[in-house]
NUFI-879002 format. One record per atom (N, C-alpha, C, O): atom name; x, y, z; residue in one letter. Coordinates in steps of 0.1 Angstrom, whole numbers. Layout:
% NUFI-879002
PT   atom      px      py      pz   type
PT     CA       X       Y       Z      A
...
***
This chain:
% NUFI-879002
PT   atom      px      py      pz   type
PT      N     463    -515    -542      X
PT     CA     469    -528    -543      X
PT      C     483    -527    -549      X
PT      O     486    -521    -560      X
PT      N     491    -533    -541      X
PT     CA     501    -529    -545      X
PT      C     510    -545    -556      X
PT      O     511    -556    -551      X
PT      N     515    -541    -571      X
PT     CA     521    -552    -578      X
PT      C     535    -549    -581      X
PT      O     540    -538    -582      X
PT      N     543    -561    -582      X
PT     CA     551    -558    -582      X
PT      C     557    -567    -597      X
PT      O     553    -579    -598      X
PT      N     567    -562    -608      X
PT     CA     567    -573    -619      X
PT      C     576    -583    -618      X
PT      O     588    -581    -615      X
PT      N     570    -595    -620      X
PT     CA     580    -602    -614      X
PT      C     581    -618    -627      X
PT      O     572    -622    -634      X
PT      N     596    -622    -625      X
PT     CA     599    -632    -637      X
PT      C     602    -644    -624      X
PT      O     604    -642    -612      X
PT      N     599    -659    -630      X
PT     CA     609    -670    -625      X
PT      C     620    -670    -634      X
PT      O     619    -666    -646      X
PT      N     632    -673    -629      X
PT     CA     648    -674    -639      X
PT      C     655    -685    -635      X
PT      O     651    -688    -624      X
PT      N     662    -690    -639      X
PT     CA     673    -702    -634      X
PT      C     685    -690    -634      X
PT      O     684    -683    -645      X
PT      N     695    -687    -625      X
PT     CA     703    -674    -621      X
PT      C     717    -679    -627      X
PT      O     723    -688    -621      X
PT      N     724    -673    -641      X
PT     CA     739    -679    -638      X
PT      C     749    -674    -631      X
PT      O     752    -662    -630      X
PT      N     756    -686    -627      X
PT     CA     766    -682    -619      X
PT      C     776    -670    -626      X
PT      O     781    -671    -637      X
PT      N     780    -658    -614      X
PT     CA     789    -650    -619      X
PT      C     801    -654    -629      X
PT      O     803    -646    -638      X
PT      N     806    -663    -630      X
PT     CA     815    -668    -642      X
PT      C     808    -671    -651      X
PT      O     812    -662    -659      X
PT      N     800    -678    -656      X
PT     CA     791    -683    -666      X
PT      C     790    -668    -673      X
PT      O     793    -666    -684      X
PT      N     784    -658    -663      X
PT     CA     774    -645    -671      X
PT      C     789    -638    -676      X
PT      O     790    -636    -688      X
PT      N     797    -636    -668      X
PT     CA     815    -628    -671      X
PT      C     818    -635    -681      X
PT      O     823    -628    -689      X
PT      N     817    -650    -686      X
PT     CA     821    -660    -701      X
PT      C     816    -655    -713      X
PT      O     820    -649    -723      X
PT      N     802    -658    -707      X
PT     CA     790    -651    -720      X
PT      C     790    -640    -724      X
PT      O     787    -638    -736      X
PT      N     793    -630    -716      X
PT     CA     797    -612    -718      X
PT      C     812    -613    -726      X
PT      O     816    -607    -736      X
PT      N     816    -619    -723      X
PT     CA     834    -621    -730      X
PT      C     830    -624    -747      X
PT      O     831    -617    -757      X
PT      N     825    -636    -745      X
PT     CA     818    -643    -755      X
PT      C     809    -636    -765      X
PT      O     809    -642    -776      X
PT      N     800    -626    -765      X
PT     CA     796    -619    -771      X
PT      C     802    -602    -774      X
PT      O     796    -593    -780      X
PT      N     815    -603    -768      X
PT     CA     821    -591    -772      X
PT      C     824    -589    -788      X
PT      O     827    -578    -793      X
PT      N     824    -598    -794      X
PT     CA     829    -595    -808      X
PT      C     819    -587    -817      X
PT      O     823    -580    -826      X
PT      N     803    -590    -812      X
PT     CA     793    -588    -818      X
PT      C     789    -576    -810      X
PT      O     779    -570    -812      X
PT      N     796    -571    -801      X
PT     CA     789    -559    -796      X
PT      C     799    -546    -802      X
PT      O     793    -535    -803      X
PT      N     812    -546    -807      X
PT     CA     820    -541    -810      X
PT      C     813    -538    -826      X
PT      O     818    -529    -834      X
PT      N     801    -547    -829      X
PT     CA     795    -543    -845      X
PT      C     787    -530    -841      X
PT      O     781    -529    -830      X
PT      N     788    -516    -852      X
PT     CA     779    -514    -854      X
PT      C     765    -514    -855      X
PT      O     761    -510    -866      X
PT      N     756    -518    -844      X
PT     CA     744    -516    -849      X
PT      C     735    -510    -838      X
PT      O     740    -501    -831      X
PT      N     722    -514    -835      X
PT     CA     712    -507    -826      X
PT      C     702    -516    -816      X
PT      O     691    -515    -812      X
PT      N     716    -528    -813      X
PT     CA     712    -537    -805      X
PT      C     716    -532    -793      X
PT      O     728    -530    -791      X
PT      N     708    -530    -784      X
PT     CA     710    -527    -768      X
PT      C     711    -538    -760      X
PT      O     701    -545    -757      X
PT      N     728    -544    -754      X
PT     CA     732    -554    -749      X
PT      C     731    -554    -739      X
PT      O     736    -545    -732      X
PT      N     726    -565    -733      X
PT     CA     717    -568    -717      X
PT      C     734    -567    -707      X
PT      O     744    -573    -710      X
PT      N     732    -561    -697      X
PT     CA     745    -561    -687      X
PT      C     743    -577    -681      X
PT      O     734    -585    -679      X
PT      N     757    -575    -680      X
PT     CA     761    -588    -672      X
PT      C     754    -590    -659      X
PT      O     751    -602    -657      X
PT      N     752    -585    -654      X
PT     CA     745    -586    -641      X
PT      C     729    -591    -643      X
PT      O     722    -594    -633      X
PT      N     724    -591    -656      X
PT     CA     711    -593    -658      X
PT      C     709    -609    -668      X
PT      O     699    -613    -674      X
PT      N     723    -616    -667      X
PT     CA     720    -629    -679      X
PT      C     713    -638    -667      X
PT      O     717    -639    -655      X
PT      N     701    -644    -673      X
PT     CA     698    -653    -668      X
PT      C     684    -662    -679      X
PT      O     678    -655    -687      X
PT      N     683    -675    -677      X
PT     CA     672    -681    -686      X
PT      C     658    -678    -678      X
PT      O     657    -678    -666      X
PT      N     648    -674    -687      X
PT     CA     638    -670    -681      X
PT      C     628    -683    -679      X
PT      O     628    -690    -689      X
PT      N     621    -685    -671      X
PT     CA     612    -699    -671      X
PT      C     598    -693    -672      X
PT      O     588    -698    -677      X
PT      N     599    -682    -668      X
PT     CA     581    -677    -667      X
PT      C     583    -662    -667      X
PT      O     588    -657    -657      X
PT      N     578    -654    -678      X
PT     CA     574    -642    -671      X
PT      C     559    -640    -666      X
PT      O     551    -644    -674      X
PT      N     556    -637    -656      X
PT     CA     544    -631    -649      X
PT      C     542    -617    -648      X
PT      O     533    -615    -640      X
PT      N     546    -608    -653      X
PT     CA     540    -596    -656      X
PT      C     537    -589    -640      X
PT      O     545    -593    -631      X
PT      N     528    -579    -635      X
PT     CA     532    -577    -627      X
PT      C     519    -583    -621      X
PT      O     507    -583    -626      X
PT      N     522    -589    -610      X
PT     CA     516    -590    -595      X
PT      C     514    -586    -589      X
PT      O     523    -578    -585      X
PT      N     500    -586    -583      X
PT     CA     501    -588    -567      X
PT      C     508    -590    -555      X
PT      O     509    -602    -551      X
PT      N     518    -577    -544      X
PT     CA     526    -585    -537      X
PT      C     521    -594    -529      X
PT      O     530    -603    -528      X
PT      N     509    -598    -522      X
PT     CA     501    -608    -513      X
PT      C     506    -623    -522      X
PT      O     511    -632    -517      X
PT      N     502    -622    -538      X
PT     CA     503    -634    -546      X
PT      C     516    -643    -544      X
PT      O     515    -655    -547      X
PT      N     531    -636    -536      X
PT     CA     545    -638    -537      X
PT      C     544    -651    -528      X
PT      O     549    -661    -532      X
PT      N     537    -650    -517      X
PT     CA     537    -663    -507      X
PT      C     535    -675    -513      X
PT      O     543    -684    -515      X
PT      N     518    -673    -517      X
PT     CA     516    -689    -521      X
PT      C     521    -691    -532      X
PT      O     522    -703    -535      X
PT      N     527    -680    -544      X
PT     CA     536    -684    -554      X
PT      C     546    -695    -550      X
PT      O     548    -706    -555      X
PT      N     555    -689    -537      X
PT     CA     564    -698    -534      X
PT      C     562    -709    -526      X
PT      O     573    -714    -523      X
PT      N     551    -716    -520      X
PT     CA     544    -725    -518      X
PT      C     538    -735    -532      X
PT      O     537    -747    -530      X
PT      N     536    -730    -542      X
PT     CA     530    -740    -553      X
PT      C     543    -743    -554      X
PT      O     546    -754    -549      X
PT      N     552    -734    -559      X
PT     CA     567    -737    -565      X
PT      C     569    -748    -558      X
PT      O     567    -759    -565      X
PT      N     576    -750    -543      X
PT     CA     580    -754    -536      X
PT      C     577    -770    -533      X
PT      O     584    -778    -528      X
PT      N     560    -772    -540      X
PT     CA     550    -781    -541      X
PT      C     555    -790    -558      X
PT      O     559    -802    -559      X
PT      N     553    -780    -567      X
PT     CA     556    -786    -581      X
PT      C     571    -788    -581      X
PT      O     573    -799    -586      X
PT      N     578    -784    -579      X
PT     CA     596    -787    -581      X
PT      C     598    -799    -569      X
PT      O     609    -804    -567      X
PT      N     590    -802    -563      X
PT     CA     598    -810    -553      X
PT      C     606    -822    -557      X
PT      O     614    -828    -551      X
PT      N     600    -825    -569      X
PT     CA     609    -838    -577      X
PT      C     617    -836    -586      X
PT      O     618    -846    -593      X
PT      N     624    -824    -590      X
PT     CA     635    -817    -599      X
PT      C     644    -817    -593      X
PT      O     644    -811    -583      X
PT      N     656    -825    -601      X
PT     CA     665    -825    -594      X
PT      C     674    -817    -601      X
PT      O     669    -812    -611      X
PT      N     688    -813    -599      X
PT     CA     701    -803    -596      X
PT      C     706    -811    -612      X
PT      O     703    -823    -614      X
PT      N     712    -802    -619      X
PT     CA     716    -805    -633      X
PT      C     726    -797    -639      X
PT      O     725    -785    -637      X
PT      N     734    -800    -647      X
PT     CA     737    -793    -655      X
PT      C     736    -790    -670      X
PT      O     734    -798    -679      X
PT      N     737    -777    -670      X
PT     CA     732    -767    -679      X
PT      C     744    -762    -690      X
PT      O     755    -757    -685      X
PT      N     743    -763    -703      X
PT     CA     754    -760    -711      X
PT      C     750    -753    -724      X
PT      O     743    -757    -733      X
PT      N     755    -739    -722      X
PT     CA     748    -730    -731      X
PT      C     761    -733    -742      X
PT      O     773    -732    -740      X
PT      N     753    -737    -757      X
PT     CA     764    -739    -763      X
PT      C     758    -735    -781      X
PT      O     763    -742    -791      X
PT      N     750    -725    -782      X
PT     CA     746    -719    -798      X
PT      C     742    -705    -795      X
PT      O     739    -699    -785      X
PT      N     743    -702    -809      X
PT     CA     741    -684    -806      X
PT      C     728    -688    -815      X
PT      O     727    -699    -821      X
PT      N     718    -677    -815      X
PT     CA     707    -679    -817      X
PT      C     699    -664    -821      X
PT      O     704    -653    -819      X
PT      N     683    -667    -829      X
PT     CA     680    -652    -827      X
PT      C     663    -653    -830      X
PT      O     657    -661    -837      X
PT      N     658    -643    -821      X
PT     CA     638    -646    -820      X
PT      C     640    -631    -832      X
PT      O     647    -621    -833      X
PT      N     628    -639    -838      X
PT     CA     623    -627    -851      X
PT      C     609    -622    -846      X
PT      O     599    -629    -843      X
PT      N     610    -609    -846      X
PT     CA     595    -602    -845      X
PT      C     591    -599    -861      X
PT      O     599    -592    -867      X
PT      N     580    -605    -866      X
PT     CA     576    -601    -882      X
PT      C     586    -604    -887      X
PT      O     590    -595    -895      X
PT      N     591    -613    -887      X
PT     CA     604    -620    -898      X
PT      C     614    -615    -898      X
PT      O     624    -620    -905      X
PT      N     615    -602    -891      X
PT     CA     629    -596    -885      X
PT      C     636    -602    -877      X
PT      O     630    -604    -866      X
PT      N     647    -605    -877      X
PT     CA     660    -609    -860      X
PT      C     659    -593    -853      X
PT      O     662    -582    -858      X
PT      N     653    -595    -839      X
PT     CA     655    -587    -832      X
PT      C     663    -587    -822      X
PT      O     670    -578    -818      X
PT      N     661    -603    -816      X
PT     CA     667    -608    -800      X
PT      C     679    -618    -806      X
PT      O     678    -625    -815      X
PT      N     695    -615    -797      X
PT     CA     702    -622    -799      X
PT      C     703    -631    -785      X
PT      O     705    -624    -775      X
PT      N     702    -646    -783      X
PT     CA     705    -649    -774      X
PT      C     717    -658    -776      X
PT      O     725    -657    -786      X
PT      N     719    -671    -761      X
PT     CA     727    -681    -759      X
PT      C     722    -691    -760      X
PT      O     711    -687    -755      X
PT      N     718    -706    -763      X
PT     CA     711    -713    -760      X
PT      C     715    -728    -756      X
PT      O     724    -730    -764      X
PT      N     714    -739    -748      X
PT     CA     721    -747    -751      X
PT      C     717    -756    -763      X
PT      O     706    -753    -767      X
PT      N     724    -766    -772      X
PT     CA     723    -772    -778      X
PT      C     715    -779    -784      X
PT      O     712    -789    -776      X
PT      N     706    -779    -799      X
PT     CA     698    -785    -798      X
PT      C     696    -803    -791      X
PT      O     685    -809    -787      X
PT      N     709    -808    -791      X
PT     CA     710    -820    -786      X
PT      C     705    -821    -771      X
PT      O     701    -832    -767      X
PT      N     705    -807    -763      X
PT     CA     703    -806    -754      X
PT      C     695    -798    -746      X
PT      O     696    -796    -733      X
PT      N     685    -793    -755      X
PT     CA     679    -783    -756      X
PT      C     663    -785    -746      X
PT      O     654    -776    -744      X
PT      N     665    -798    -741      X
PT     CA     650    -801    -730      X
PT      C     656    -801    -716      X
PT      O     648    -803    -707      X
PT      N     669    -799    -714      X
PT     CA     674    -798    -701      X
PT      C     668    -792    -690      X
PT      O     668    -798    -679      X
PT      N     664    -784    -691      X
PT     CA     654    -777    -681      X
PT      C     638    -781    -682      X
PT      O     633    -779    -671      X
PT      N     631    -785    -691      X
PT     CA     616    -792    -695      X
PT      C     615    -792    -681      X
PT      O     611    -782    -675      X
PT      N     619    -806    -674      X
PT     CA     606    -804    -662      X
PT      C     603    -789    -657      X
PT      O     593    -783    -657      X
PT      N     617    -786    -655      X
PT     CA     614    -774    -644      X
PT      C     604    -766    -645      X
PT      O     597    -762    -635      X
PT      N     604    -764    -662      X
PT     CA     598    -753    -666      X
PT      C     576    -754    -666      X
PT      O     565    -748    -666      X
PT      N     582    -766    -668      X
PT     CA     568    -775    -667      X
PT      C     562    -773    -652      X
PT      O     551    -767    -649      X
PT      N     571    -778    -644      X
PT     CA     565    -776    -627      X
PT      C     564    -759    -624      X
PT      O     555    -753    -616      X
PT      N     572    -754    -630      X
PT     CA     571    -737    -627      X
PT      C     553    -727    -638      X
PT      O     548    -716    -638      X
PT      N     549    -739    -645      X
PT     CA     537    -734    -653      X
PT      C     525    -740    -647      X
PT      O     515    -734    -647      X
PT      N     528    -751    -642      X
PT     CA     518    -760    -633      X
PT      C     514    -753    -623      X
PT      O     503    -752    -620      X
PT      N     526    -746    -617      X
PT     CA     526    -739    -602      X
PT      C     519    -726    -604      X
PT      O     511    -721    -596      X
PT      N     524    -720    -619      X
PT     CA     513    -706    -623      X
PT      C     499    -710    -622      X
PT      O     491    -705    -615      X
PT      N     497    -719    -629      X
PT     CA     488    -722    -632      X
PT      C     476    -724    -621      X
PT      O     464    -718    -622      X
PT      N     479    -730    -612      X
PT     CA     477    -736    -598      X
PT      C     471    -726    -592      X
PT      O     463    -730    -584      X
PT      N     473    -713    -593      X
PT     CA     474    -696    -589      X
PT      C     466    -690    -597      X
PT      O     463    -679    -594      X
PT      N     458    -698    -611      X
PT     CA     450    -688    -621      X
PT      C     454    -682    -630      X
PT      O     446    -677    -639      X
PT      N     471    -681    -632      X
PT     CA     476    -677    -640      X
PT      C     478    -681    -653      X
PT      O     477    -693    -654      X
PT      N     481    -676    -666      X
PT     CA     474    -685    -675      X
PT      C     487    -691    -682      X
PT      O     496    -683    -685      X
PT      N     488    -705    -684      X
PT     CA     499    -712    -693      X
PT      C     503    -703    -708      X
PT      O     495    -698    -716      X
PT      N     515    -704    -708      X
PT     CA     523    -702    -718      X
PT      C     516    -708    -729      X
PT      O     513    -720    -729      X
PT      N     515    -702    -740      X
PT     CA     507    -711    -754      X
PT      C     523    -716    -762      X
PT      O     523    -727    -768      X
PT      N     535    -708    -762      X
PT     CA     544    -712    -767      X
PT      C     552    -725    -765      X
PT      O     550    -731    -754      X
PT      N     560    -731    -773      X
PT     CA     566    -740    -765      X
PT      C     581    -737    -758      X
PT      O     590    -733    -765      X
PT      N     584    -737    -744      X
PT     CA     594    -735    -738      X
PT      C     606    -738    -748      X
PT      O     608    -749    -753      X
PT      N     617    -723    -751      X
PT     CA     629    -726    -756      X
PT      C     642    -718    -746      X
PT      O     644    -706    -747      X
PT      N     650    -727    -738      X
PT     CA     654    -719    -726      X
PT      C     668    -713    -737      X
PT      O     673    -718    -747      X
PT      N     670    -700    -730      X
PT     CA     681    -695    -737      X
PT      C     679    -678    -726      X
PT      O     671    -674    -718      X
PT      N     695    -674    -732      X
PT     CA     699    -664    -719      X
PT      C     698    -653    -734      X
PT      O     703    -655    -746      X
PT      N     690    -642    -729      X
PT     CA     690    -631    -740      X
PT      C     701    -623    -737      X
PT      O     703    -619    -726      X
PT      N     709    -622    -748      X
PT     CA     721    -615    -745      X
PT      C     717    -596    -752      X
PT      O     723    -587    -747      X
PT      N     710    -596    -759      X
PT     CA     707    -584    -769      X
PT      C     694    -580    -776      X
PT      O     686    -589    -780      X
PT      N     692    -571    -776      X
PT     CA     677    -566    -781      X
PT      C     680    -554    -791      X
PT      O     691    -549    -792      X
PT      N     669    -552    -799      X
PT     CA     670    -543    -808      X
PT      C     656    -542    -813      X
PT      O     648    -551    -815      X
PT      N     652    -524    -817      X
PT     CA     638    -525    -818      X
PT      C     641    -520    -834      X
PT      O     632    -511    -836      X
PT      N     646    -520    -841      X
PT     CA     647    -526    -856      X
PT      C     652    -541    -855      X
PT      O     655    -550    -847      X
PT      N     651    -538    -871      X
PT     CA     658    -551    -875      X
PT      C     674    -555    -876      X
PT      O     682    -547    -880      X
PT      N     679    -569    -871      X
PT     CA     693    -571    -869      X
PT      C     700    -571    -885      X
PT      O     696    -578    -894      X
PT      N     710    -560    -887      X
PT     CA     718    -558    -899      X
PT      C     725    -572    -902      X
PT      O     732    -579    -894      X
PT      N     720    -577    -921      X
PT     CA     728    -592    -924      X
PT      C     742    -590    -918      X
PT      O     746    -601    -913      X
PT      N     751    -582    -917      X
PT     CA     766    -580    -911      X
PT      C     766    -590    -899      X
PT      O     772    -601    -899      X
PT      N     759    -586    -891      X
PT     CA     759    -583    -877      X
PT      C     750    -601    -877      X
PT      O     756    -608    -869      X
PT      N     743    -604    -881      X
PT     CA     735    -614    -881      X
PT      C     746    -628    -890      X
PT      O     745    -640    -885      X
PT      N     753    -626    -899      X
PT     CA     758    -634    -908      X
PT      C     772    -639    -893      X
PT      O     774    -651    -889      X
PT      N     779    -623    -886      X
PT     CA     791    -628    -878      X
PT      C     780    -639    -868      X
PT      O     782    -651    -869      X
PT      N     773    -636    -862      X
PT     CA     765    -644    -852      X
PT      C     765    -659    -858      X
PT      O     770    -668    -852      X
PT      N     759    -659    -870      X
PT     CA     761    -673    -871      X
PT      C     775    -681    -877      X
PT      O     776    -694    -878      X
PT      N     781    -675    -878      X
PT     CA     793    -683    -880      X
PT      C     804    -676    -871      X
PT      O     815    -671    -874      X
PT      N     799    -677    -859      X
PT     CA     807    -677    -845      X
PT      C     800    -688    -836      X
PT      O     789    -688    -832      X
PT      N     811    -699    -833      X
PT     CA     811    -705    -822      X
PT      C     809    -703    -807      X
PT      O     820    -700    -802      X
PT      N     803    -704    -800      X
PT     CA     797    -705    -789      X
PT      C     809    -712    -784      X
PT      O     810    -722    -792      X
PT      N     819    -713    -775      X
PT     CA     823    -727    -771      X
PT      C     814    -727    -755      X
PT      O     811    -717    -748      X
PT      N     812    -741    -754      X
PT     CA     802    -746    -744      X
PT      C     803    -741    -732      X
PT      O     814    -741    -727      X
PT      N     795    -737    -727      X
PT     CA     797    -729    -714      X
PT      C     787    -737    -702      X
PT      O     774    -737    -701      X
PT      N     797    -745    -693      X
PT     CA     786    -757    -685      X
PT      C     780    -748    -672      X
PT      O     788    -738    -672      X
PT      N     775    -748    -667      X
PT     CA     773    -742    -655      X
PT      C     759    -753    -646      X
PT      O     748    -756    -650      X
PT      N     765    -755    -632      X
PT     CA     750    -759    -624      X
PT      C     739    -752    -624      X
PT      O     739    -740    -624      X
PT      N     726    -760    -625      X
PT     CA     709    -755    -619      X
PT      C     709    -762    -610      X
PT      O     707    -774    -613      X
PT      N     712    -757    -597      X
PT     CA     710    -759    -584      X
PT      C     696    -757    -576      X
PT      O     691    -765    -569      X
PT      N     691    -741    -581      X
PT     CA     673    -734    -578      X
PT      C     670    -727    -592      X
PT      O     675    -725    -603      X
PT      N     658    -722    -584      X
PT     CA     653    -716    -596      X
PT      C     651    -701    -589      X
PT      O     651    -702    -577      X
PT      N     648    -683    -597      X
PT     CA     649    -679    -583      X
PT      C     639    -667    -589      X
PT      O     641    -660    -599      X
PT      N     625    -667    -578      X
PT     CA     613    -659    -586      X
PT      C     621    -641    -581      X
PT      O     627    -637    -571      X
PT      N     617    -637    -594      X
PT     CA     629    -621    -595      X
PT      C     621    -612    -597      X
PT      O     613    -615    -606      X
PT      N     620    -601    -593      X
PT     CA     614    -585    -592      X
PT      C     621    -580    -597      X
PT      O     633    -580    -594      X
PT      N     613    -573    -609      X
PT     CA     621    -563    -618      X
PT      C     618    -552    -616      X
PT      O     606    -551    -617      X
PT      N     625    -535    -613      X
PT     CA     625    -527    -605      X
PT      C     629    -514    -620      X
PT      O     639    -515    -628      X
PT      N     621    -506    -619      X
PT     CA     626    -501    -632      X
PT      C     630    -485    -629      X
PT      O     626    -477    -621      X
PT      N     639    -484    -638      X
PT     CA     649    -473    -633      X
PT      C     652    -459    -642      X
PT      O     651    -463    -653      X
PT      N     654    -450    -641      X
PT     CA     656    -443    -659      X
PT      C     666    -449    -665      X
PT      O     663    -451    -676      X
PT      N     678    -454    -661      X
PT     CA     689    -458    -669      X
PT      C     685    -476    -671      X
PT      O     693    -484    -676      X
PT      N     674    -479    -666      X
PT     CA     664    -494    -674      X
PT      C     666    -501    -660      X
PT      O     673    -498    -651      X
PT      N     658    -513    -662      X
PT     CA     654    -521    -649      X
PT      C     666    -528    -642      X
PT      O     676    -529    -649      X
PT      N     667    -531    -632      X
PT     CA     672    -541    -623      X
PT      C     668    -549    -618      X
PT      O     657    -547    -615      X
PT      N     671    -559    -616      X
PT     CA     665    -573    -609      X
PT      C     668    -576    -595      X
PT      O     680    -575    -592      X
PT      N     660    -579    -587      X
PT     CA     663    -583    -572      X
PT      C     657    -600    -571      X
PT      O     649    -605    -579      X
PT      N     665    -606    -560      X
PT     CA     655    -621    -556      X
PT      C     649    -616    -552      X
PT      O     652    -605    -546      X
PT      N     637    -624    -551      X
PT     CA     629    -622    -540      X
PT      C     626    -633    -533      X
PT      O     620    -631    -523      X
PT      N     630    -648    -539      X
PT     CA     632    -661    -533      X
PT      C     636    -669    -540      X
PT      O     633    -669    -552      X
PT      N     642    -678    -535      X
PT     CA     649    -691    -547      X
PT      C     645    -701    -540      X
PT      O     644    -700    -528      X
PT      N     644    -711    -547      X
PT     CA     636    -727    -549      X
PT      C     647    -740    -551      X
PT      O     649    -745    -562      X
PT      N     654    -742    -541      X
PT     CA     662    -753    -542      X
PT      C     657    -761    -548      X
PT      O     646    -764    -546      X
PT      N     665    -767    -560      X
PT     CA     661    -781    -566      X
PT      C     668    -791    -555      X
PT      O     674    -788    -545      X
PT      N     665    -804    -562      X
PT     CA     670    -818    -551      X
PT      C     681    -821    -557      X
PT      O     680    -823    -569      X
PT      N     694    -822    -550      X
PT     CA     705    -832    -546      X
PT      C     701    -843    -553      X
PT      O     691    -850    -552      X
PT      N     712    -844    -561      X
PT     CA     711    -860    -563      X
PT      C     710    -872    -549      X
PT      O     702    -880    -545      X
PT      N     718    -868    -546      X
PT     CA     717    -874    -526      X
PT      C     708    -872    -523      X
PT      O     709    -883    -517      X
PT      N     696    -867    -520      X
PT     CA     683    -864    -520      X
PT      C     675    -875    -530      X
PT      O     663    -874    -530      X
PT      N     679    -884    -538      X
PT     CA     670    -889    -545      X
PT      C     663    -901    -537      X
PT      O     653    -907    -542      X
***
């Protein structure tokens, strides 16, 4: 049986991901043992699913296709630097948008758990916090390096969610790559 691992993502547009890479150059220029995600891989993650079944890919994109049908096209503004602690350590540096704005994606992500769900898959126990991981580190993030993060400005970075797009992660010696494997038009406002 053959699986393949696979994420849902909302995809940013090549300027957005080239902004954010710009935008986090100051903090990569620090010393430390944070391994910084390439540009070609920024995206907010809605679901990971781990690996699959490839048979599962169809009717995945059938529930999807079923739960999003009333999500419409929006924009998205990543606008705080941010950080996930493993054991009270900062490990993950990401982007996130604003707490002011921080449920922007909610349905989606809701219709994209519904649609796992729908499949047997099991809901997320956490509460959805969309943000673009820009960095990882399997110690702890140095106060240096942690102190510039927070007193660096993000300036807002807007970008369209047009689809959402389920992604195969393909793993390599020099680390994974991502392929589509289908994307999920959201609705046009014109469409309403």
């Amino acid at each position: 049986m053959e699986t393949t691992r696979t994420f849902i993502a909302i995809l940013l547009p090549d300027e957005t991901r080239h902004a954010l890479a710009a935008a986090r150059k100051p903090f990569s220029e620090q010393r430390s043992s944070i391994r910084w995600e390439g540009t070609e891989k920024l995206h907010i993650t809605l679901k990971f699913l781990g690996d699959i079944e490839s048979r599962m890919t169809n009717r995945l994109e059938d529930v999807l296709l079923h739960e999003l049908r009333l999500c419409t096209q929006r924009a998205v503004t990543l606008a705080e630097w941010g950080f996930f602690s493993h054991r009270g350590e900062a490990r993950i540096v990401f982007a996130a948008p604003s707490q002011s704005d921080i449920h922007c994606v909610d349905d989606v992500a809701a219709g994209v758990e519904n649609a796992c769900a729908s499949l047997g898959m099991e809901k997320e126990k956490r509460q959805f916090h969309p943000h673009v991981t820009i960095g990882r580190s399997k110690t702890a993030l140095g106060t240096t390096l942690i102190k510039k993060i927070e007193n660096t400005t993000l300036q807002p970075l807007f970008f369209p969610c047009t689809e959402i797009a389920v992604m195969r992660s393909v793993l390599h010696p020099a680390g994974s790559r991502y392929e589509t494997q289908f994307t999920i038009p959201l609705k046009s406002q014109e469409q309403q």
